[in-house]
KEVEX-388933 format. One record per residue: residue number from 1; residue in one letter; x, y, z negated of N, C-alpha, C in turn. Coordinates in pm, whole numbers, plus 50000, padded with zeros to 5 digits. Example, Ala and Ser with C-alpha at 12.3 -4.5 7.8 and 13.67 -1.06 7.14 Angstrom:
<pts>
+-----+------+-------+-------+-------+-------+-------+-------+-------+-------+-------+
|  nr | rest |   nxx |   nyy |   nzz |  caxx |  cayy |  cazz |   cxx |   cyy |   czz |
+-----+------+-------+-------+-------+-------+-------+-------+-------+-------+-------+
|   1 |    a | 51319 | 49431 | 49220 | 51230 | 49550 | 49220 | 51320 | 49670 | 49220 |
|   2 |    s | 51285 | 49775 | 49292 | 51367 | 49894 | 49286 | 51290 | 50003 | 49213 |
+-----+------+-------+-------+-------+-------+-------+-------+-------+-------+-------+
</pts>
This chain:
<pts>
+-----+------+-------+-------+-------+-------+-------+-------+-------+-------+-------+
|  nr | rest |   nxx |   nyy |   nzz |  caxx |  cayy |  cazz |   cxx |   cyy |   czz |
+-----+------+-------+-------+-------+-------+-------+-------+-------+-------+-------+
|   1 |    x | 07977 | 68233 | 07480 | 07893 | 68315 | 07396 | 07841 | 68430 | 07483 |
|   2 |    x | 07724 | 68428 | 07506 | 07643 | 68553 | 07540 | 07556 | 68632 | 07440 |
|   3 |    x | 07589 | 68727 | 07484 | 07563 | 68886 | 07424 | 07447 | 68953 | 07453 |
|   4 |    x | 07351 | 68931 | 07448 | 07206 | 68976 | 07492 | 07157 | 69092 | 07467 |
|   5 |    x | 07182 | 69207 | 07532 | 07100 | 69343 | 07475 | 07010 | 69380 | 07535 |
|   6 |    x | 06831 | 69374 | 07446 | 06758 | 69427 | 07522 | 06686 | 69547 | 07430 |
|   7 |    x | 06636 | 69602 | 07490 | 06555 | 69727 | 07465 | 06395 | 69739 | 07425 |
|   8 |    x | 06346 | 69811 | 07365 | 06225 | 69876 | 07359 | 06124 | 69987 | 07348 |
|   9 |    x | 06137 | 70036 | 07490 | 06088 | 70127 | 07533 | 05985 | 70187 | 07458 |
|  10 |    x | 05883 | 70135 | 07382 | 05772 | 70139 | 07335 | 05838 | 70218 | 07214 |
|  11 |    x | 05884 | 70172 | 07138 | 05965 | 70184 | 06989 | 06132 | 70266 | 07049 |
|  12 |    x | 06169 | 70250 | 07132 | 06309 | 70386 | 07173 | 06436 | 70298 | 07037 |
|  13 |    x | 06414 | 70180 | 07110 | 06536 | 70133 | 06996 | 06590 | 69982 | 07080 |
|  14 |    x | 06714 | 69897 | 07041 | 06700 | 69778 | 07097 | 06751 | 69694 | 07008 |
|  15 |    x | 06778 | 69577 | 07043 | 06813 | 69455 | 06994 | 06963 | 69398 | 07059 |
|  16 |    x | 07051 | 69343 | 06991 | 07162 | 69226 | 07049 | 07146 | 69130 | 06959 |
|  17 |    x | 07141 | 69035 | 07061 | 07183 | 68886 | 06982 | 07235 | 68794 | 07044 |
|  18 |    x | 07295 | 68667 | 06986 | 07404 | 68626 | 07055 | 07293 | 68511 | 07092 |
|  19 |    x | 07378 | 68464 | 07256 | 07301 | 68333 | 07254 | 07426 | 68268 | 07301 |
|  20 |    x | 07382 | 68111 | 07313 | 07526 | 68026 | 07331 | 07637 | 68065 | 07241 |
|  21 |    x | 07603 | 68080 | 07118 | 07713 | 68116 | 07005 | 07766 | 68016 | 06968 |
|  22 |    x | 07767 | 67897 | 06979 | 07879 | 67809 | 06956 | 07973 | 67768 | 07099 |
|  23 |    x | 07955 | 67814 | 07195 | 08043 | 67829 | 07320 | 08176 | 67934 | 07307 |
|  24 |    x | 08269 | 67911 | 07288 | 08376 | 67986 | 07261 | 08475 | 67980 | 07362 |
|  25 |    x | 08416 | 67953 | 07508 | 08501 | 67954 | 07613 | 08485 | 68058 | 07727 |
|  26 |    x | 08389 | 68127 | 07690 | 08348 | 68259 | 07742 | 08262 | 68358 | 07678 |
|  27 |    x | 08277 | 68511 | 07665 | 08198 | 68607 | 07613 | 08208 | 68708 | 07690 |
|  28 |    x | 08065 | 68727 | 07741 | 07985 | 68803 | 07816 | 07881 | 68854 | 07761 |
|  29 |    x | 07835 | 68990 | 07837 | 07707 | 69062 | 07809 | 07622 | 69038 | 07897 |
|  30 |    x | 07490 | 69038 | 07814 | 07389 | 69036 | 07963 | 07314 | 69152 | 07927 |
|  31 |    x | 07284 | 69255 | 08051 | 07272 | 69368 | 08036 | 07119 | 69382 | 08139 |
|  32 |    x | 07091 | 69269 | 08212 | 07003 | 69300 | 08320 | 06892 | 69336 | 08271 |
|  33 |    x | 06892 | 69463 | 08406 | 06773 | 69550 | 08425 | 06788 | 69664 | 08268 |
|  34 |    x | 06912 | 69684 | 08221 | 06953 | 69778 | 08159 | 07046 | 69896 | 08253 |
|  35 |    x | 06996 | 70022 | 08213 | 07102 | 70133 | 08249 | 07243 | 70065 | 08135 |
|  36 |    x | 07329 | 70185 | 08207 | 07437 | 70176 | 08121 | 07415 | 70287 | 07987 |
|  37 |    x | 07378 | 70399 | 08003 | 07310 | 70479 | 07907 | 07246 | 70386 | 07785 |
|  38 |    x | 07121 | 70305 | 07815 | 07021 | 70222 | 07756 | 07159 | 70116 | 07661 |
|  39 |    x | 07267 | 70035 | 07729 | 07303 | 69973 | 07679 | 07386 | 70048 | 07571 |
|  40 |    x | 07452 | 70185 | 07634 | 07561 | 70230 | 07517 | 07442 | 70284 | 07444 |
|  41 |    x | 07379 | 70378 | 07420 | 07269 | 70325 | 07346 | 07247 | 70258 | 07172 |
|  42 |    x | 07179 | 70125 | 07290 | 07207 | 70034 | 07136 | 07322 | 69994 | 07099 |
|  43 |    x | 07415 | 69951 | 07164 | 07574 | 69927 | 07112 | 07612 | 70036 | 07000 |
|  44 |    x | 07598 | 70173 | 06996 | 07589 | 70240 | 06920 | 07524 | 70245 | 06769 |
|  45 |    x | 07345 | 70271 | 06815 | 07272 | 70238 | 06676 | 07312 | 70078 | 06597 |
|  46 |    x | 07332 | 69992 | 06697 | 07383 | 69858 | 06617 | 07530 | 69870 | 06577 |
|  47 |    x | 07614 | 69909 | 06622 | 07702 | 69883 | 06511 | 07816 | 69810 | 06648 |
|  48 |    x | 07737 | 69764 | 06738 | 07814 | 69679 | 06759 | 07944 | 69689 | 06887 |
|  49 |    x | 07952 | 69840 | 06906 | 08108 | 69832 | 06979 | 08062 | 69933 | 07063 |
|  50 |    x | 08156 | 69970 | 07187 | 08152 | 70096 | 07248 | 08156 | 70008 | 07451 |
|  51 |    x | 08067 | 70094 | 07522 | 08087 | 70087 | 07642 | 08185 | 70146 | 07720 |
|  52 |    x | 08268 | 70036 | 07810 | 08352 | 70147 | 07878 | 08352 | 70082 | 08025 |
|  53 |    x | 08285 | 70147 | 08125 | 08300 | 70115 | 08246 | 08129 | 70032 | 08271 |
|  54 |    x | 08245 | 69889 | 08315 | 08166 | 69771 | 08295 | 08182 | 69655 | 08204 |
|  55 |    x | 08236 | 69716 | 08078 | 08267 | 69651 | 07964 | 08221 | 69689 | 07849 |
|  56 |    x | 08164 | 69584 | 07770 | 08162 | 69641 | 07631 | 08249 | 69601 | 07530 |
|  57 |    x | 08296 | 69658 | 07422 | 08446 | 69671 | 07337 | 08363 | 69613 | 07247 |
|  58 |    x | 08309 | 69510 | 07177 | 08257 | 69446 | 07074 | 08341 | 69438 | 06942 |
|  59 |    x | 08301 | 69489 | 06843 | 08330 | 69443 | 06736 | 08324 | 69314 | 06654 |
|  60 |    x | 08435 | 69261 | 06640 | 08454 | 69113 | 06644 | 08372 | 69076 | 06506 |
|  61 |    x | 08411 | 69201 | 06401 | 08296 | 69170 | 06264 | 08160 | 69174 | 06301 |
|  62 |    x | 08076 | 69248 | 06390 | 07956 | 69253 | 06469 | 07903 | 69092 | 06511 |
|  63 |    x | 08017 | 69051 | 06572 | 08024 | 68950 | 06617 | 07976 | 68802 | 06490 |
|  64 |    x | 08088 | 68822 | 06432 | 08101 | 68728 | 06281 | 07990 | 68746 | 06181 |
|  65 |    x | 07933 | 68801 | 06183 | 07818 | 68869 | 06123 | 07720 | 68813 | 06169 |
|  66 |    x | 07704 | 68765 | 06302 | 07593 | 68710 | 06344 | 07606 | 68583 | 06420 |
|  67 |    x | 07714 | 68508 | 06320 | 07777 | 68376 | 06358 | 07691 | 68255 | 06257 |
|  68 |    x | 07771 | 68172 | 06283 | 07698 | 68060 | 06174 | 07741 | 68052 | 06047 |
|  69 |    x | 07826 | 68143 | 05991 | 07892 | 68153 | 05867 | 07974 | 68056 | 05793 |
|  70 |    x | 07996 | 67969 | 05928 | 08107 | 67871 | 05874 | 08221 | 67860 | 05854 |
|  71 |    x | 08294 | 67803 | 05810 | 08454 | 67787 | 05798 | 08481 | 67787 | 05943 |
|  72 |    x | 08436 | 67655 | 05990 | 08445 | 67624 | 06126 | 08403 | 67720 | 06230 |
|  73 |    x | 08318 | 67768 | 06232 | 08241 | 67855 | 06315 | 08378 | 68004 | 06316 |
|  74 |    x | 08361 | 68028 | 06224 | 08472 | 68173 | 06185 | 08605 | 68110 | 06269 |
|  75 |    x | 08649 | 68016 | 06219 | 08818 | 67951 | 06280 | 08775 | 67979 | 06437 |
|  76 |    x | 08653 | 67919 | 06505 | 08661 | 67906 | 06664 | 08650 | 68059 | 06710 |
|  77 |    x | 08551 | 68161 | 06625 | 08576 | 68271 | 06661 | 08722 | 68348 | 06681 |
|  78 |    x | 08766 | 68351 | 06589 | 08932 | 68404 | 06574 | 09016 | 68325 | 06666 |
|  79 |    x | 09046 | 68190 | 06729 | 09112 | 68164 | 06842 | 09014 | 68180 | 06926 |
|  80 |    x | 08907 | 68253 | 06974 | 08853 | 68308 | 07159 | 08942 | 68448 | 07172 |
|  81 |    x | 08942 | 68492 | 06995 | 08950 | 68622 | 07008 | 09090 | 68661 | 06999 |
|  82 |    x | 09192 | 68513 | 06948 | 09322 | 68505 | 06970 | 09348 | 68498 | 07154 |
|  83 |    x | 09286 | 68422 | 07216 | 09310 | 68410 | 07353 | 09270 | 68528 | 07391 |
|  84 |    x | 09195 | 68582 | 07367 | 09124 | 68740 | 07406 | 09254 | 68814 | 07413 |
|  85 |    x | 09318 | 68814 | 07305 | 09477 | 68906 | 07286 | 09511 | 68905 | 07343 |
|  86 |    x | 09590 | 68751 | 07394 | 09678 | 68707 | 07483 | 09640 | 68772 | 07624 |
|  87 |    x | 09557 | 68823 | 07677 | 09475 | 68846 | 07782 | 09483 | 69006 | 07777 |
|  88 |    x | 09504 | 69052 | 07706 | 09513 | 69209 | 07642 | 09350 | 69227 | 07664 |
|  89 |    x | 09307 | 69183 | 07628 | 09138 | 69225 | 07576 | 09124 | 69234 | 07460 |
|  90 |    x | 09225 | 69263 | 07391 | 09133 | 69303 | 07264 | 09201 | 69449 | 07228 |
|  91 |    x | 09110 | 69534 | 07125 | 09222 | 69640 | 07092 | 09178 | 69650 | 06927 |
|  92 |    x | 09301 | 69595 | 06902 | 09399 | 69592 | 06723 | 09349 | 69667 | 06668 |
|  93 |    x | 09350 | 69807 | 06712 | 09353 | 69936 | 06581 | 09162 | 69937 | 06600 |
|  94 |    x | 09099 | 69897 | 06671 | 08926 | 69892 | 06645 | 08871 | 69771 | 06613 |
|  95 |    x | 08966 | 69674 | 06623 | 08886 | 69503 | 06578 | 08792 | 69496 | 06678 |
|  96 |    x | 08871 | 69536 | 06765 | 08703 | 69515 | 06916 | 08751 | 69416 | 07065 |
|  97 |    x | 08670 | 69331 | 07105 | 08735 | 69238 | 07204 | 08659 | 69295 | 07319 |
|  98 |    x | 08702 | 69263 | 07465 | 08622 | 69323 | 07534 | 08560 | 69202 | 07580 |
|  99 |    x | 08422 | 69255 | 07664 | 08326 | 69105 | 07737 | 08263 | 69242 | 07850 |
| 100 |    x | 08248 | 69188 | 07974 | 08246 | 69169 | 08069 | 08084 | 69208 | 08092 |
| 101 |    x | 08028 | 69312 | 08151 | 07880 | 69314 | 08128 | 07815 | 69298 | 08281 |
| 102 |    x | 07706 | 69200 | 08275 | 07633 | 69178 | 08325 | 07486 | 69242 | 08374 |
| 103 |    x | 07502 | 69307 | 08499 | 07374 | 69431 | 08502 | 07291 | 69374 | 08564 |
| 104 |    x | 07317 | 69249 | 08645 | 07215 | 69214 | 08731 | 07211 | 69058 | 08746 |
+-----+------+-------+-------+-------+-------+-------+-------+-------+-------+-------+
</pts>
């Protein structure tokens, strides 16, 4: 699952959306040709999790929200985000997993 955040300069606002959302064997951001500013940013106005470093802390409901709304779909989310645990990438008390951002 990739994490796509882009921007619009024109309008001072951006967009995330997921692509490869039925891939549940990796979640990444793609950030290219974004500042880190630009990305925390929209991560902010969207809702959808906090920057730290070279990571973004995604909110897994952010996430589910813009899934396929399936039984199935929801189950594969919750075991990436079970293996995510196991990995200590996720943190409990925010419902947020981390993914790995991509600047270039």
């Amino acid at each position: 699952m990739i994490v796509v955040v882009t921007t619009d300069d024109a309008r001072r606002d951006g967009v995330i959306r997921l692509d490869d959302r039925d891939n549940f064997t990796e979640l990444a951001v793609d950030a290219v040709g974004l500042t880190r500013e630009a990305v925390t940013a929209v991560a902010v106005s969207t809702g959808a999790g906090a920057v730290d470093g070279d990571h973004l802390w995604i909110d897994v409901d952010f996430l589910r929200g813009r899934g396929r709304g399936t039984d199935e779909w929801n189950t594969a989310l919750a075991a990436m985000v079970d293996y995510a645990a196991g990995k200590g990438w996720t943190d409990s008390g925010s419902g947020r997993v981390r993914a790995h951002i991509h600047w270039k």
